[in-house]
Biopython code that builds the backbone (N, CA, C, O; Angstrom):
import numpy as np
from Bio.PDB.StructureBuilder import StructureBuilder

atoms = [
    (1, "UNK", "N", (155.575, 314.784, 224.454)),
    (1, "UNK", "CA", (155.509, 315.347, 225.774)),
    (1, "UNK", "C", (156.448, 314.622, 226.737)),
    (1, "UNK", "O", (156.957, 315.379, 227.564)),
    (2, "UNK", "N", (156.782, 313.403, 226.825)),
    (2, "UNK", "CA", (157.156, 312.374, 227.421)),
    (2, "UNK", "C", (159.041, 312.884, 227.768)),
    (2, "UNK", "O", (159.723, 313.127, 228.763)),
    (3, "UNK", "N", (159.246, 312.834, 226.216)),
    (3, "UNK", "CA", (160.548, 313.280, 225.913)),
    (3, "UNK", "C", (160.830, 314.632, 226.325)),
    (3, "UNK", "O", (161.805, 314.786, 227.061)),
    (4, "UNK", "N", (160.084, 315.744, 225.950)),
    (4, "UNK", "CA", (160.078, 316.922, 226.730)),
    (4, "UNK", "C", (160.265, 317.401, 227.879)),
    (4, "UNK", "O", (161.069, 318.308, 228.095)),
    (5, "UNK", "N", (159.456, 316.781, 228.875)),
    (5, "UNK", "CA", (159.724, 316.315, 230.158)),
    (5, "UNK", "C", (161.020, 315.635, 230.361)),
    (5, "UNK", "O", (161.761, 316.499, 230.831)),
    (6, "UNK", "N", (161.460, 314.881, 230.283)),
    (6, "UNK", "CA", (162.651, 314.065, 230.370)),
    (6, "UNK", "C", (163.793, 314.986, 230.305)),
    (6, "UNK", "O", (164.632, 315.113, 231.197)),
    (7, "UNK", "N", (163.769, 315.618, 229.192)),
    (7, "UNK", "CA", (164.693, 315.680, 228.339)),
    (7, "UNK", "C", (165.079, 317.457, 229.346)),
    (7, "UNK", "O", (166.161, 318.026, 229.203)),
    (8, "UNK", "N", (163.943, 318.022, 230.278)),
    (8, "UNK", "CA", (163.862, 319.439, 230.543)),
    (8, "UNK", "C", (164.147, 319.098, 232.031)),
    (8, "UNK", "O", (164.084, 320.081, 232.770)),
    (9, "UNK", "N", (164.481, 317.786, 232.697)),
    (9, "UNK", "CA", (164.632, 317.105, 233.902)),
    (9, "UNK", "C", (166.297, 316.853, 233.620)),
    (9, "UNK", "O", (166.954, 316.547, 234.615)),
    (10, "UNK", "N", (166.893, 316.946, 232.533)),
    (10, "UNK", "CA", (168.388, 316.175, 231.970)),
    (10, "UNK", "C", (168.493, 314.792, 232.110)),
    (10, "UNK", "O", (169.248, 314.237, 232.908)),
    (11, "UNK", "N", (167.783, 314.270, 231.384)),
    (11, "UNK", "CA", (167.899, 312.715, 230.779)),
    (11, "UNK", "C", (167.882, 312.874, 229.814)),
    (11, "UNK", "O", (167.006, 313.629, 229.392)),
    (12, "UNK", "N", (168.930, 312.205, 228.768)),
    (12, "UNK", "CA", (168.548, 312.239, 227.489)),
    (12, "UNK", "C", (168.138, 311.008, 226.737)),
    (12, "UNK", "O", (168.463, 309.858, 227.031)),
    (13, "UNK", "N", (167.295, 311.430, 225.610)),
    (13, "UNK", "CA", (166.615, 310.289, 225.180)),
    (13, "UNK", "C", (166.663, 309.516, 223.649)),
    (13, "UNK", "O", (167.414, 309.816, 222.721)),
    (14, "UNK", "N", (165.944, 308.760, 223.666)),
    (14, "UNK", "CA", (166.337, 308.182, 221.712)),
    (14, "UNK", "C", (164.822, 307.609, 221.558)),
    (14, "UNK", "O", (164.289, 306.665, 222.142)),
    (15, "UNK", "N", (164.302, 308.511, 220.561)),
    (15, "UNK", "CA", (163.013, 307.959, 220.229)),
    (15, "UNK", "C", (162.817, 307.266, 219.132)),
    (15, "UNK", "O", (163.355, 307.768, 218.145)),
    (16, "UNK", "N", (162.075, 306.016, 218.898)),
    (16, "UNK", "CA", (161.561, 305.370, 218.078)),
    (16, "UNK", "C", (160.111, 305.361, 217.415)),
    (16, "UNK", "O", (159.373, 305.297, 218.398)),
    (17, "UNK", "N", (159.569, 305.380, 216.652)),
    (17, "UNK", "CA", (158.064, 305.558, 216.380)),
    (17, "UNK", "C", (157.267, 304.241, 216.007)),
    (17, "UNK", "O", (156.134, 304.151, 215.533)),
    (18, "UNK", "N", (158.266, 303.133, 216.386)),
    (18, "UNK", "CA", (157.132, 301.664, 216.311)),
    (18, "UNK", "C", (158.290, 300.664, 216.969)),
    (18, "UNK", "O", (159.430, 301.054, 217.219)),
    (19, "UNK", "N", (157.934, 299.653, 217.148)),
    (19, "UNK", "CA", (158.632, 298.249, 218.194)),
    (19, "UNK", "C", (159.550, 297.552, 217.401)),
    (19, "UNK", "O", (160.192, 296.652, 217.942)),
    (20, "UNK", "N", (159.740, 297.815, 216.156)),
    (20, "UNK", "CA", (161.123, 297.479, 215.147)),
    (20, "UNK", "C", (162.061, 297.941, 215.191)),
    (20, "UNK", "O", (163.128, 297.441, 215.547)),
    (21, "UNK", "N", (161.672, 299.817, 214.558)),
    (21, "UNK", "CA", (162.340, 300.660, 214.988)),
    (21, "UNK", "C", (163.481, 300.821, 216.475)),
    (21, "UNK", "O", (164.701, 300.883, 216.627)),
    (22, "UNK", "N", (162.222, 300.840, 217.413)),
    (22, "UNK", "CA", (162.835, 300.490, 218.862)),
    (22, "UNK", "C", (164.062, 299.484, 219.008)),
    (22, "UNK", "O", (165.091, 299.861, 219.567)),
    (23, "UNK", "N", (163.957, 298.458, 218.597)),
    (23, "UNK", "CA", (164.986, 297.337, 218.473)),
    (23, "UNK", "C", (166.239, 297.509, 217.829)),
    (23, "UNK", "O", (167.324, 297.088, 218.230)),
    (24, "UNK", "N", (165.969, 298.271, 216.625)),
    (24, "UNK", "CA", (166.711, 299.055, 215.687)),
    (24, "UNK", "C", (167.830, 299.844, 216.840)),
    (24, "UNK", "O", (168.928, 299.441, 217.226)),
    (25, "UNK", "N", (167.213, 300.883, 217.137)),
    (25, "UNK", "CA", (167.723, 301.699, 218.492)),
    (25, "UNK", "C", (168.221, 301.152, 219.428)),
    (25, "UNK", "O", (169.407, 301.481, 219.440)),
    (26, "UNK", "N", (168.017, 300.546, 220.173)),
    (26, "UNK", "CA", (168.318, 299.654, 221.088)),
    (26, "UNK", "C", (169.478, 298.831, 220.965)),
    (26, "UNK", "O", (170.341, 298.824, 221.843)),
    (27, "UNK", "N", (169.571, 297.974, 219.688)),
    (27, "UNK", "CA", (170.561, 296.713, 219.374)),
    (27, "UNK", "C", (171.907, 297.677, 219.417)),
    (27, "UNK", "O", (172.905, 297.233, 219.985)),
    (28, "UNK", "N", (171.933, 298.769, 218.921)),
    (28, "UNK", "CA", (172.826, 299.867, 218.073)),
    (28, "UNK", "C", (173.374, 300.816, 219.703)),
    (28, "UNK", "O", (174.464, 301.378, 219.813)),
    (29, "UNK", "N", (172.224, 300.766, 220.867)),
    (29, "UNK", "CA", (172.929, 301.911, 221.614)),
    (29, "UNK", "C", (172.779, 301.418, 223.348)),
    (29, "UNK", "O", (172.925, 302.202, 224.286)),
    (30, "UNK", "N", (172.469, 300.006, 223.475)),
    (30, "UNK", "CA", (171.831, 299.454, 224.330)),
    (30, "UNK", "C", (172.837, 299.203, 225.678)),
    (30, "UNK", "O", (172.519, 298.526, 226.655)),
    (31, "UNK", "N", (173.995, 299.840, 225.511)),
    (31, "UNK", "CA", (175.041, 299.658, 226.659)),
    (31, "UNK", "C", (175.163, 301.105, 227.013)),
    (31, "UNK", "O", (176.001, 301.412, 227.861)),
    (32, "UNK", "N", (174.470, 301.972, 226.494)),
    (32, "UNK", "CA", (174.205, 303.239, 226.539)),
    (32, "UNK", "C", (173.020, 303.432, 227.328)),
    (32, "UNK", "O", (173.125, 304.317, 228.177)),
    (33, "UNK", "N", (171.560, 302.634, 227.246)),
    (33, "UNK", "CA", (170.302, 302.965, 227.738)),
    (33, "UNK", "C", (170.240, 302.516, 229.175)),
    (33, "UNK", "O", (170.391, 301.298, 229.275)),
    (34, "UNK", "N", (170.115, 302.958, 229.971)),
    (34, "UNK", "CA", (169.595, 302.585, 231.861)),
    (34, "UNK", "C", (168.655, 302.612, 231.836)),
    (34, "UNK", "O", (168.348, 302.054, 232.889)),
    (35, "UNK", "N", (167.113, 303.088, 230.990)),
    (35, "UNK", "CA", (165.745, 302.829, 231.312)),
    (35, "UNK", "C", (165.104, 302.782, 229.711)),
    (35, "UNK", "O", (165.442, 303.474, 228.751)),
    (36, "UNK", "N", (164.320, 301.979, 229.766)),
    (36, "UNK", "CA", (163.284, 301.956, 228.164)),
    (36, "UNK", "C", (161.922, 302.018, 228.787)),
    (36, "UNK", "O", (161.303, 301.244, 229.516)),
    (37, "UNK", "N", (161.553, 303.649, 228.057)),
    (37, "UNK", "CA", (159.690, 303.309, 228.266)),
    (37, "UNK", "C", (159.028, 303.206, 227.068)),
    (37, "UNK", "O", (158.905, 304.141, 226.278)),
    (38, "UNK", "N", (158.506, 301.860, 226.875)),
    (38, "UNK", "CA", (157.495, 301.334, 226.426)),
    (38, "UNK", "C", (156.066, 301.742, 225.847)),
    (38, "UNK", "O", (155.264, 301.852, 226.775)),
    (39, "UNK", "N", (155.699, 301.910, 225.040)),
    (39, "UNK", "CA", (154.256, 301.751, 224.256)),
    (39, "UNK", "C", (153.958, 300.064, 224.284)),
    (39, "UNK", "O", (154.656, 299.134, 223.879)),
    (40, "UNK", "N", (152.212, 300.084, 225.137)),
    (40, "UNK", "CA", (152.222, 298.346, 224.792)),
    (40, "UNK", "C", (151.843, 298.436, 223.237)),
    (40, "UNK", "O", (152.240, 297.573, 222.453)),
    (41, "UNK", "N", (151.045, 299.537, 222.824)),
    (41, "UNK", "CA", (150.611, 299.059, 221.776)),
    (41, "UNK", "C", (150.687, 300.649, 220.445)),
    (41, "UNK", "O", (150.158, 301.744, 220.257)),
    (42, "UNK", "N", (151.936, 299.548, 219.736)),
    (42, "UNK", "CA", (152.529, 300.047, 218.513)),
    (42, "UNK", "C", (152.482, 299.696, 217.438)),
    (42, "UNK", "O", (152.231, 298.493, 217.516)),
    (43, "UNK", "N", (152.590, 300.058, 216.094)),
    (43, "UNK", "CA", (152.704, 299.704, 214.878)),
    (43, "UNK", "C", (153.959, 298.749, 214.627)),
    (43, "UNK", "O", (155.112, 299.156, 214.767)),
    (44, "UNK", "N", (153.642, 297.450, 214.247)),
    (44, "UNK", "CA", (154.740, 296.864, 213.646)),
    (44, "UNK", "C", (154.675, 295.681, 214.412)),
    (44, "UNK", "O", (154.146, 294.639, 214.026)),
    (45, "UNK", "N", (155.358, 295.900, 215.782)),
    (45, "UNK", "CA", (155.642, 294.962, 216.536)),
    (45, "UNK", "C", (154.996, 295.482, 217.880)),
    (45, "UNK", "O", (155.318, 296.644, 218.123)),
    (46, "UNK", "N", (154.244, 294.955, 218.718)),
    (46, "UNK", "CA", (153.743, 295.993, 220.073)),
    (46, "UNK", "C", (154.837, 295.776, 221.081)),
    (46, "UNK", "O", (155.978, 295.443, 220.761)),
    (47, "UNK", "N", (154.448, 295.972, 222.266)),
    (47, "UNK", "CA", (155.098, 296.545, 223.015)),
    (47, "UNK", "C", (155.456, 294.985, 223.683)),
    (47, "UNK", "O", (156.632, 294.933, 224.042)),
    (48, "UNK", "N", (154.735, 293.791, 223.908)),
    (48, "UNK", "CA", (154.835, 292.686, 224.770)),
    (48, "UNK", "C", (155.961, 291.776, 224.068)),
    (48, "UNK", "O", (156.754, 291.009, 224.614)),
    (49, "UNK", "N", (155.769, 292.147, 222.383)),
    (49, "UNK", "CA", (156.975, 291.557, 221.526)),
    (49, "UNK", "C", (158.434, 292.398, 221.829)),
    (49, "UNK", "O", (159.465, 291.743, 221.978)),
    (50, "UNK", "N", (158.455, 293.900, 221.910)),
    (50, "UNK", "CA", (159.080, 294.655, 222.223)),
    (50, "UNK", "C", (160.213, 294.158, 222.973)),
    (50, "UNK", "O", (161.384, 293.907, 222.687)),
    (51, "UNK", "N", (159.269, 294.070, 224.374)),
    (51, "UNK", "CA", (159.843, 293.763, 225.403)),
    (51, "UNK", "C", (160.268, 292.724, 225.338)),
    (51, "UNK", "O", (161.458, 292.943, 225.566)),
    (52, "UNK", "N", (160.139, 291.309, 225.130)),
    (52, "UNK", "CA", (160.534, 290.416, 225.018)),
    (52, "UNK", "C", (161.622, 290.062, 223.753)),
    (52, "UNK", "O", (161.877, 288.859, 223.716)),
    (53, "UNK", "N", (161.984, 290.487, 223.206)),
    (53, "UNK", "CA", (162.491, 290.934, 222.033)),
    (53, "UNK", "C", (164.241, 292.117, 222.895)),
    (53, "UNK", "O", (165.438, 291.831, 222.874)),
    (54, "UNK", "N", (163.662, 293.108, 223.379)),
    (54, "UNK", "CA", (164.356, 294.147, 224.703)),
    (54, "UNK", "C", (165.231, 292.643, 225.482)),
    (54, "UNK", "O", (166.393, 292.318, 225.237)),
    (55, "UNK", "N", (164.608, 292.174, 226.106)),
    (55, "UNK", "CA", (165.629, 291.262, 227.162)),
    (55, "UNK", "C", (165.894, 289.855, 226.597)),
    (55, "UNK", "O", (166.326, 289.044, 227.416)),
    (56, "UNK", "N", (165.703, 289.416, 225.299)),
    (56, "UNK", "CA", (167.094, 288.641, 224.758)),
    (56, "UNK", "C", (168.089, 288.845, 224.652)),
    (56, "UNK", "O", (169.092, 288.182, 224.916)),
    (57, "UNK", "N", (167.876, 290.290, 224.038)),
    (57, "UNK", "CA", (169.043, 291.118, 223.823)),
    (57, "UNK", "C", (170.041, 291.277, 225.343)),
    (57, "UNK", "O", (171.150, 290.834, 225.639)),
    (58, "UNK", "N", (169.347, 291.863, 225.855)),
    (58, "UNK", "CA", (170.009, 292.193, 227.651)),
    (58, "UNK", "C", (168.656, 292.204, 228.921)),
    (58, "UNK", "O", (167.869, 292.958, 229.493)),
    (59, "UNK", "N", (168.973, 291.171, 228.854)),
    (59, "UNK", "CA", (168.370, 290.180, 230.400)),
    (59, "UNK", "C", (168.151, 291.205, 231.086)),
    (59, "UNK", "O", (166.924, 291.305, 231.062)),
    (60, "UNK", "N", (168.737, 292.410, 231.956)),
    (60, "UNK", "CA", (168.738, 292.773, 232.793)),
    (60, "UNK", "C", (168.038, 294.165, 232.736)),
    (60, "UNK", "O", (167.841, 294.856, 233.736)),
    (61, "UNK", "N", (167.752, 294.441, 231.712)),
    (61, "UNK", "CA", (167.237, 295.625, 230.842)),
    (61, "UNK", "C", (166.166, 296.273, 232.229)),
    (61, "UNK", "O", (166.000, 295.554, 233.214)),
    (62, "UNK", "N", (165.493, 297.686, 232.153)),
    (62, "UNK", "CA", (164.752, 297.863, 232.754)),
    (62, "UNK", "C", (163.948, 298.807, 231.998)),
    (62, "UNK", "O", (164.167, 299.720, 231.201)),
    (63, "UNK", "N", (163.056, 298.323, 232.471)),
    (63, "UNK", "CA", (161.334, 298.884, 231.405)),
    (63, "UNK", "C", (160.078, 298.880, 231.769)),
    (63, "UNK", "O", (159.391, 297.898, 232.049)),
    (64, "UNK", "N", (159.646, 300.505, 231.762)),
    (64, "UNK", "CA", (158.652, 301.106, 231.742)),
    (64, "UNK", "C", (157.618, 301.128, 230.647)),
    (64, "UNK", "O", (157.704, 301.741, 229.583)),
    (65, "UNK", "N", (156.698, 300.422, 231.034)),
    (65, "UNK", "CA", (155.335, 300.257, 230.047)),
    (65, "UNK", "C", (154.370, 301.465, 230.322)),
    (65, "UNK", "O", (154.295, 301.995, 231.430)),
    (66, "UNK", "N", (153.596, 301.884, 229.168)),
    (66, "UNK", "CA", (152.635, 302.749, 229.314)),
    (66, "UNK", "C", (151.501, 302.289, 228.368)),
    (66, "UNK", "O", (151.759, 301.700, 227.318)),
    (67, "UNK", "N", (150.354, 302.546, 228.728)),
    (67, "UNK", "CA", (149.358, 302.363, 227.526)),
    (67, "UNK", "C", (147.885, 302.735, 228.368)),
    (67, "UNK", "O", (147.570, 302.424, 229.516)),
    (68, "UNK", "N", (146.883, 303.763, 227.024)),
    (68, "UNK", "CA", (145.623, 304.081, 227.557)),
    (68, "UNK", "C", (144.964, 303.303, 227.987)),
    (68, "UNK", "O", (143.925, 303.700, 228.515)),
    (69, "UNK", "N", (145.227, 301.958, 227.967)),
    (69, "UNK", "CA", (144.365, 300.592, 228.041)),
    (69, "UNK", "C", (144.904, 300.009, 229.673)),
    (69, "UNK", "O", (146.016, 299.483, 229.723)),
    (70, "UNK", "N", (144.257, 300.102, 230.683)),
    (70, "UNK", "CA", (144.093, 299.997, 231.569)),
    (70, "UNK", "C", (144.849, 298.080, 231.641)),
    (70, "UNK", "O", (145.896, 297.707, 232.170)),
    (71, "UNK", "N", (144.006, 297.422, 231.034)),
    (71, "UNK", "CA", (144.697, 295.655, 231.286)),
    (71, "UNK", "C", (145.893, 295.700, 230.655)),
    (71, "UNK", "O", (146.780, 295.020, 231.172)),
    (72, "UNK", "N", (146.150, 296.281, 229.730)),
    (72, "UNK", "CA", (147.615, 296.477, 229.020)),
    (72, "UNK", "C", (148.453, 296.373, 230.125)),
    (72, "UNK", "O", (149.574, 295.972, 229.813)),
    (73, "UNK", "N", (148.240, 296.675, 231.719)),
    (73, "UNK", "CA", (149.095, 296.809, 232.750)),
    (73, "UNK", "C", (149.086, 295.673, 233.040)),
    (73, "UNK", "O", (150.269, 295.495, 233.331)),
    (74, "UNK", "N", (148.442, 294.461, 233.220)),
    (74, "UNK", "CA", (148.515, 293.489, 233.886)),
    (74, "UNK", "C", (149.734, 292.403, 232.841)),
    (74, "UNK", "O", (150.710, 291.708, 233.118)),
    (75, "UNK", "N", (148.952, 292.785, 231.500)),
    (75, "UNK", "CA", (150.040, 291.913, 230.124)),
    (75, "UNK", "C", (151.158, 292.510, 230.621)),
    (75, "UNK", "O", (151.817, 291.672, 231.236)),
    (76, "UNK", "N", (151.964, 294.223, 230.631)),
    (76, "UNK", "CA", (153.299, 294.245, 230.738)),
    (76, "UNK", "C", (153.701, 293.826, 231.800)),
    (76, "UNK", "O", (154.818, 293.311, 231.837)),
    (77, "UNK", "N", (153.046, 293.907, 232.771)),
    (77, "UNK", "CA", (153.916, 293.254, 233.991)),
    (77, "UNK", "C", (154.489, 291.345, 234.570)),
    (77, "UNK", "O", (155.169, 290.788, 235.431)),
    (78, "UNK", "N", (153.488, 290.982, 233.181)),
    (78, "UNK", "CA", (154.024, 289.596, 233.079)),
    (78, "UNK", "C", (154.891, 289.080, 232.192)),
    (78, "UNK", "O", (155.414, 287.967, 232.160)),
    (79, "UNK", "N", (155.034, 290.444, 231.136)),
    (79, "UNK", "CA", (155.328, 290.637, 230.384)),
    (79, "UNK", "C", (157.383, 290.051, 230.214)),
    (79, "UNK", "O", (157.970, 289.616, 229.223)),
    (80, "UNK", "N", (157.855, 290.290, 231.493)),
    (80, "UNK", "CA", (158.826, 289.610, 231.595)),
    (80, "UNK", "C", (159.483, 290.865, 233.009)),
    (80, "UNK", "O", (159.256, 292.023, 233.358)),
    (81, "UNK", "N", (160.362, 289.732, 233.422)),
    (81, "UNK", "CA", (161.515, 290.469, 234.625)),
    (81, "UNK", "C", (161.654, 292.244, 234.542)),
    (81, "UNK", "O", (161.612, 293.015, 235.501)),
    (82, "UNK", "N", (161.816, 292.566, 233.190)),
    (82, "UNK", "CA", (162.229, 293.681, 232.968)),
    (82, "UNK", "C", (161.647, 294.793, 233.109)),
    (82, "UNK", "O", (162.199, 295.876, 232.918)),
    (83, "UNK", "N", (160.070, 294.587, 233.577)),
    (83, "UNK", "CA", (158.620, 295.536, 233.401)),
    (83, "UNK", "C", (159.080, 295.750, 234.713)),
    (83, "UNK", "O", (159.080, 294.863, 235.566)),
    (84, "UNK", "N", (159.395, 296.670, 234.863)),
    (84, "UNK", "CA", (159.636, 297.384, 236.245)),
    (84, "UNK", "C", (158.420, 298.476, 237.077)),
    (84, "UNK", "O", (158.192, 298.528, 238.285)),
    (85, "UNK", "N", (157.883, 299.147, 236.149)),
    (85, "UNK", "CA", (156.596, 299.517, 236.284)),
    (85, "UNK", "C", (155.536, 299.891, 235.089)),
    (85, "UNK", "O", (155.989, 299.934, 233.945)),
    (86, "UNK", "N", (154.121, 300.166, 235.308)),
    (86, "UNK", "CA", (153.081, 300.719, 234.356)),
    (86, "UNK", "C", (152.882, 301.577, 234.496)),
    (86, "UNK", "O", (152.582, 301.859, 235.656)),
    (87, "UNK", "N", (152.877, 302.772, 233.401)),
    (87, "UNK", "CA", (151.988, 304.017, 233.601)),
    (87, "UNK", "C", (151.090, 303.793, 232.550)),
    (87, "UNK", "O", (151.320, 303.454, 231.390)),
    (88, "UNK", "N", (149.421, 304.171, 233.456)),
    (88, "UNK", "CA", (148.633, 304.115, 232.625)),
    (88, "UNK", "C", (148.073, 305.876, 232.528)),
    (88, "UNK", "O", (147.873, 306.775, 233.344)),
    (89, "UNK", "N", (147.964, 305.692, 230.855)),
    (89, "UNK", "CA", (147.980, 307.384, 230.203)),
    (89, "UNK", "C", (146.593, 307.647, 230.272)),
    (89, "UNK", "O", (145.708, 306.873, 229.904)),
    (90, "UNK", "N", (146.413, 308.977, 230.849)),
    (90, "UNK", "CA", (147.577, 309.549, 230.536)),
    (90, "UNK", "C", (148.217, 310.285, 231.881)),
    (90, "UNK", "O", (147.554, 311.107, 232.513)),
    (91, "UNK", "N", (149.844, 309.837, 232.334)),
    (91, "UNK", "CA", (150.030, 310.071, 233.594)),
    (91, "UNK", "C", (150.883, 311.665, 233.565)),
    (91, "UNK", "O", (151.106, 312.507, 232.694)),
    (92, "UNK", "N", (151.175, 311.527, 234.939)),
    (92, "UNK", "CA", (151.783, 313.289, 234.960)),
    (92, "UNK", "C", (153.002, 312.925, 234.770)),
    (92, "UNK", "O", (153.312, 311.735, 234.731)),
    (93, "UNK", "N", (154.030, 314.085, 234.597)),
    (93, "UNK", "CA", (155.095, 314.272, 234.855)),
    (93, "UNK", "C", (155.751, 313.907, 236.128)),
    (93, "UNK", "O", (156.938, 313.583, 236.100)),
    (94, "UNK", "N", (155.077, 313.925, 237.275)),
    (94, "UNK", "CA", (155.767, 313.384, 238.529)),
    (94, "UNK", "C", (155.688, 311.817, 238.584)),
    (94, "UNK", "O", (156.689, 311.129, 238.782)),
    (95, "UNK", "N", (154.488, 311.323, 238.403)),
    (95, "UNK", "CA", (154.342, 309.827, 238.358)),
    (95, "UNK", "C", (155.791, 309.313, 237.137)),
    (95, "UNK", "O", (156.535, 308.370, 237.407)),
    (96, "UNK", "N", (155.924, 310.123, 235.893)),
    (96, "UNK", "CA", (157.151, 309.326, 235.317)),
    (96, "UNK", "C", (158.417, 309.193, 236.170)),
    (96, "UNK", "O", (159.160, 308.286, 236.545)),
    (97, "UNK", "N", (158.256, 311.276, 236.374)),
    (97, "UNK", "CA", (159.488, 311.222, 237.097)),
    (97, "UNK", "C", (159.844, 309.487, 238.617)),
    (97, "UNK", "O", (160.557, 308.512, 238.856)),
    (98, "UNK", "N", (159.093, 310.010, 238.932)),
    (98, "UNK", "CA", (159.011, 308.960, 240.141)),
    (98, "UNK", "C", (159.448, 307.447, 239.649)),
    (98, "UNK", "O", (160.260, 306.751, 240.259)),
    (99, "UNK", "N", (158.858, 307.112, 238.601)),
    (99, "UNK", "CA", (158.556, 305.606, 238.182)),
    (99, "UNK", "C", (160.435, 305.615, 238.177)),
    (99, "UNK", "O", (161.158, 305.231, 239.097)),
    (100, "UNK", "N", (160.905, 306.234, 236.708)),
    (100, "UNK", "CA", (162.213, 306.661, 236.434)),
    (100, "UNK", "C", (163.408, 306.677, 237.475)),
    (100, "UNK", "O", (164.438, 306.015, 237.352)),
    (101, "UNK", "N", (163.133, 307.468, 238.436)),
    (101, "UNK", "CA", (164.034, 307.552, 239.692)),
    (101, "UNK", "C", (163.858, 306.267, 240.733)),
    (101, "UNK", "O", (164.794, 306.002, 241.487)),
    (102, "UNK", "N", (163.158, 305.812, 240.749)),
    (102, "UNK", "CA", (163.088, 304.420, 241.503)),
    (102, "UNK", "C", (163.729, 303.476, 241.009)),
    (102, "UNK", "O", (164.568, 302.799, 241.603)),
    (103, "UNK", "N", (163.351, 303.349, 239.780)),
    (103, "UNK", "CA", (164.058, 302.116, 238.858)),
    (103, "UNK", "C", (165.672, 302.701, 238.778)),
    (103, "UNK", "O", (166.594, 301.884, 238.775)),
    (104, "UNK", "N", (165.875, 303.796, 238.731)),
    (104, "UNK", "CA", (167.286, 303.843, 238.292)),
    (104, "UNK", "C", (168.117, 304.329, 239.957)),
    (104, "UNK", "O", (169.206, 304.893, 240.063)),
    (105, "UNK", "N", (167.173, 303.881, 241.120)),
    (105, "UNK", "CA", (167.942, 303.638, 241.972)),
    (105, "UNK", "C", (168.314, 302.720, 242.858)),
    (105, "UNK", "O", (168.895, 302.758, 243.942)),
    (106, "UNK", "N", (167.768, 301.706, 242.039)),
    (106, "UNK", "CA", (167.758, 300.120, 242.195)),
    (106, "UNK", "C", (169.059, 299.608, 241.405)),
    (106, "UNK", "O", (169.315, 298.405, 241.353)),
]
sb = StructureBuilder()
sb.init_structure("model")
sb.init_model(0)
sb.init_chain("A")
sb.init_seg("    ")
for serial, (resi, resn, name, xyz) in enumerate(atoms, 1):
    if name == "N":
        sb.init_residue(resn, " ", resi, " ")
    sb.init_atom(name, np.array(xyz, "f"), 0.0, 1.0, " ", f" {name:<3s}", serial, name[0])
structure = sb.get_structure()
């Protein structure tokens, strides 16, 4: 749904299905990406390794966390510099939009 949205707004996107993967993606297209949203909690590697893992690579990275788990918000946002905001799921389409357009007008 996430991507759907996005993708029906004209952003285009690169999906991963676990926090390895993601890295995978990322290492390979990461001068390409202006926003990463986040799963805190994924198969493999979660989302707090993710992220931290995300800004070795590039410090300056910016990233959107999401997760049904309500404290999951407090972990990504300490999570490092790069947690720019939380959506906790399950949010609308305007709250991404919004989150998205803020960060990428910073």
């Amino acid at each position: 749904m996430t991507r759907r949205t996005l993708e029906s707004y004209g952003y285009h996107t690169l999906l991963a299905e676990s926090g390895v993967h993601a890295l995978e993606v990322f290492r390979r297209s990461y001068t390409d990406i202006s926003v990463i949203i986040t799963d805190m909690m994924m198969p493999g590697l979660d989302g707090v390794g993710t992220i931290h893992a995300i800004l070795k690579i590039a410090p300056s990275a910016k990233i959107i966390a999401v997760s049904g788990i309500r404290t999951n918000g407090e972990i990504a946002l300490t999570s490092g510099e790069g947690v720019r905001h939380f959506l906790q799921k399950p949010f609308t389409a305007e709250a991404l939009l919004g989150s998205l357009a803020e960060i990428l007008k910073k």
